[in-house]
C-alpha positions, 0 to 999 in steps of 0.5 A, spaced: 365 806 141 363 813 140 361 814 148 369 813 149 371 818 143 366 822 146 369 822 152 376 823 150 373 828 146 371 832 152 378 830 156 382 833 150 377 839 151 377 841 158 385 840 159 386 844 153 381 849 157 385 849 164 392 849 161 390 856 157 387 859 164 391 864 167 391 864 174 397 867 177 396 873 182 399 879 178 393 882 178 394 886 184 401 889 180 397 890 174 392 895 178 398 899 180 402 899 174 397 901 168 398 906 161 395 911 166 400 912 172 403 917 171 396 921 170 392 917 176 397 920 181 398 927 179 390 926 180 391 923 186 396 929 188 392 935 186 387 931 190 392 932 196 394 939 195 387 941 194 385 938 202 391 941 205 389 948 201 382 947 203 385 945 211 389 952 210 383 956 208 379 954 214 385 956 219 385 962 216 377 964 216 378 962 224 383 966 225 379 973 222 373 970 225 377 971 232 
């Protein structure tokens, strides 16, 4: 009789695990929407600007050197 409690036991235990788990794909949406966003693309843009004022600069050192 105690192997059955035992076992029913360890039924009740893993249901209730497998019922609590969270297995929904919103991680993706989770890793764009953030507490942070709006600061995770203004880097992102000031990183941008920055490519085009170094690319910007780079023409222009050629255009001296010539």
């Amino acid at each position: 009789m105690s192997n059955f409690i035992k076992v029913f036991l360890m039924l009740v235990l893993c249901s209730i695990f497998v019922a609590c788990s969270d297995e929904s794909n919103n991680d993706v949406e989770a890793k764009k929407d953030h507490v942070w966003k709006n600061q995770t693309d203004a880097i992102d843009k000031a990183k941008e600007v920055e490519g085009m004022m170094q690319d910007s600069e780079n023409k222009m050192r050629e255009a001296l050197d010539q």
